[in-house]
C-alpha positions in Angstrom: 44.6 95.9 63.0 42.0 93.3 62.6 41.0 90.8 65.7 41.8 87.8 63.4 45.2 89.4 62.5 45.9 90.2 66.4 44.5 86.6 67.3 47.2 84.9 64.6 50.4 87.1 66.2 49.2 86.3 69.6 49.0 82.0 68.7 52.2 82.5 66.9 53.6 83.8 69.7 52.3 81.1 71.9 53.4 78.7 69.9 56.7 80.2 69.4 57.3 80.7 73.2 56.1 77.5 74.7 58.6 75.5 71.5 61.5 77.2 73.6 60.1 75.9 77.2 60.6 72.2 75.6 63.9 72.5 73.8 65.6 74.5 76.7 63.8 71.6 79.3 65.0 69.1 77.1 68.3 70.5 76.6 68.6 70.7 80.6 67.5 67.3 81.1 70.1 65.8 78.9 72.7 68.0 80.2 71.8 66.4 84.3 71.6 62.9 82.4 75.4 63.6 80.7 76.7 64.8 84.1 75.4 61.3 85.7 77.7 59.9 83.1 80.6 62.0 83.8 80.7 61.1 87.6 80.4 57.5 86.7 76.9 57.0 87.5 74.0 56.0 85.4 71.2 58.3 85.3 67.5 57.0 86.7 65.2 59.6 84.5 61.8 59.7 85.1 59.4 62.0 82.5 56.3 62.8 81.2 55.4 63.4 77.4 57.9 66.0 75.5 59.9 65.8 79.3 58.0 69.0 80.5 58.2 67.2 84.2 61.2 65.2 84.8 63.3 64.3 88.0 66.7 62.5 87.5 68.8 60.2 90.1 71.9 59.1 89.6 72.9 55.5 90.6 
């Protein structure tokens, strides 16, 4: 197999693996914000771009 072949699967991999960090983050940080909700709070989110680093209180 040819390096540029091997360096293609390994950024598609990359790419692939760090797409599922953020959408399983993201999914978890709406999930905390829609429990807030449900215990008749309202959720104090604090984030950074694409939510990679979030904290939540609920008021």
């Amino acid at each position: 197999m040819k390096t540029k072949s091997k360096s293609l699967i390994a950024a598609t991999i990359t790419i692939f693996l760090l797409a599922i960090a953020i959408v399983s983050n993201y999914n978890s940080l709406e999930y905390t914000k829609e429990a807030c909700v449900d215990n008749n709070k309202t959720p104090v989110v604090d984030h950074n771009l694409l939510a990679l680093n979030w904290s939540v209180s609920c008021k």
